[in-house]
C-alpha positions, 0 to 999 in steps of 0.5 A: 791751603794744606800742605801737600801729599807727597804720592810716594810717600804716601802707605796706605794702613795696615788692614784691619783683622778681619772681624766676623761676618754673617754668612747669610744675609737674609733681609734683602728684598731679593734673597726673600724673594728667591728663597719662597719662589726656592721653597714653592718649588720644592713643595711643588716637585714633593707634591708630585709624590703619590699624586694620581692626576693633575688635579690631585696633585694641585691639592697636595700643592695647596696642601702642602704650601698652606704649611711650607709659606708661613714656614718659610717666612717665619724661617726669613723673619727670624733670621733677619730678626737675629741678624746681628747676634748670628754675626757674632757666631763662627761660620760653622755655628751660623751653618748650624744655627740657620739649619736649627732655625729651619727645623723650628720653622718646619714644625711651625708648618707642621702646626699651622696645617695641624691645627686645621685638621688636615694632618693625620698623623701629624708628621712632626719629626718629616717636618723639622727634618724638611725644614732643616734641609731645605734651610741648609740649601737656602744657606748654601746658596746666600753663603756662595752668591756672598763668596761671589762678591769677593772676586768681582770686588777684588777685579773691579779693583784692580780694574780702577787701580789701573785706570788711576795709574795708566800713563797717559791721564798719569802724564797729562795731569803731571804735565799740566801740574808743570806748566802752572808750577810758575804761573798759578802755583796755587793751582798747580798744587791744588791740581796734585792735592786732587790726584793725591786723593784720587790713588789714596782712594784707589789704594785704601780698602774702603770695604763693602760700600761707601756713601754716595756723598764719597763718591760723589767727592772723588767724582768731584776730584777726578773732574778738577783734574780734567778740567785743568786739562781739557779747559772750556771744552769740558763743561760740567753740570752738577744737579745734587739733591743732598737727601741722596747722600747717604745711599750706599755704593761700591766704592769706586762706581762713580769715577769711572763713569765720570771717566767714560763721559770725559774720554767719549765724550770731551777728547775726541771732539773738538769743540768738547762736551757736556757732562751732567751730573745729577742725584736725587731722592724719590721715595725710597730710592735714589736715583744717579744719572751721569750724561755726556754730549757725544761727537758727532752723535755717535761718540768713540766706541769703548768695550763696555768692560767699565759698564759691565763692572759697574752693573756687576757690582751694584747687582752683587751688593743692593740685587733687585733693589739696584737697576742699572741702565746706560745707552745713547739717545739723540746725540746723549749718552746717558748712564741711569742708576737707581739704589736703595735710599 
């Protein structure tokens, strides 16, 4: 067995200069999806401009979304395309660069209704400066819900660290570290090799995202624990597909799931719980669910604050592509995820 680690010496690394990042990521299904619905609308309120009856203004609206659509894709296209050179601008220069890509996508427009015929004059100069504009405010909102991501993160952070180091999962883990030091030794050190792991993990920047296959690990741990704890009254049940390992999660998502089930589900009963633990691969996505037996039927009541934490954060980092549901079913309590593969 590997040495130990002794937990107050453990210092977690220097952290690293913080490299550059771009400040709008335009390649998400969601952030497509917004920016068009964002620009349609505008078209929609420009095109109230002069019109003189309900009709009139729906052909100023397919008038003007004939050119606005292709120039609004070929502006995400782009900026999707460039994504890994526009990261190594300064911030200022990538504000820039995504309004210069707006005015050439804006002229794009310009073109495409020109060619048809449908323009005279053909306003090129309204057009590029349109298309700047409405790029600017595209960029302004991905840079703020990017800006969003740092204090939910910093908070579910902060959350998990003090659930990791609250007394009583802290006392008891000690305590059954104690009471094995002379019977099974080798148990006893394995038993704080596992909560080693689980503050080095608490403590450590892991950055944006880990993999599944990670969390799942930490799961793994924080399980090993309890189960030195709660003996047969905590059964588990592991079902995982190996193909879903490398979905991307927030770090630390998992754990305080598998924690919720074990302190709902297996300490207030007396004759314990089942907790299922599962992963699979279906198409593109992957698919999580983490279930426990509840007391009663019922369970012990919680306040949702670890639920409401791990939606938040699975919203911020994979939007409409991530779903998140959880809710109590014929005496199961089951939480449901679903990731980008």
């Amino acid at each position: 067995m590997p040495e130990p680690q002794i937990l107050s010496g453990f210092h977690p690394p220097p952290a690293a200069a913080p490299a550059r990042a771009l400040v709008f990521d335009a390649c998400q299904v969601g952030v497509i999806l917004r920016a068009v619905l964002f620009v349609e609308l505008a078209v929609a309120v420009a095109a109230l401009f002069g019109a003189q009856s309900g009709w009139d203004w729906l052909t100023r609206l397919a008038l003007c979304t004939g050119g606005a659509l292709p120039a609004a894709l070929v502006w995400l296209l782009a900026a999707c395309s460039l994504k890994k050179p526009l990261a190594r601008l300064s911030m200022p220069l990538q504000h820039v660069a995504g309004a210069v890509l707006g005015a050439v996508a804006g002229l794009y427009g310009c073109a495409m209704l020109a060619l048809v015929g449908v323009l005279e004059p053909v306003p090129w100069a309204a057009s590029a400066a349109a298309g700047a504009w409405l790029a600017v405010l595209v960029v302004a909102g991905l840079v703020l819900r990017a800006r969003a991501r740092t204090p939910a993160a910093t908070t579910a952070r902060l959350g998990e660290l003090q659930a990791r180091i609250r007394p009583h999962f802290l006392f008891n883990t000690l305590n059954s570290a104690i009471a094995l030091v002379r019977a099974e030794p080798a148990k006893a050190e394995a038993l704080l090799e596992d909560l080693s792991d689980l503050f080095r993990h608490a403590l450590v920047d892991q950055g944006e995202s880990v993999t599944l296959a990670a969390e799942t690990l930490l799961a793994e741990r924080y399980l090993s624990i309890e189960q030195v704890r709660f003996g047969e009254r905590l059964r588990i049940h592991w079902a995982l597909d190996p193909r879903a390992g490398q979905a991307q999660l927030p770090p630390l998502l998992l754990q305080p799931l598998v924690e919720n089930a074990v302190l709902h589900g297996v300490e207030p009963s007396a004759s314990g719980a089942d907790v299922h633990i599962s992963t699979e691969r279906r198409g593109s996505a992957v698919v999580i669910k983490i279930s426990n037996t509840v007391p009663g039927g019922q369970g012990a009541p919680g306040n949702g604050l670890a639920l409401a934490n791990v939606r938040d954060r699975l919203n911020l980092l994979h939007d409409v592509q991530g779903q998140f549901q959880a809710g109590l079913k014929d005496g199961v309590y089951l939480v449901r995820i679903e990731i980008p593969a």
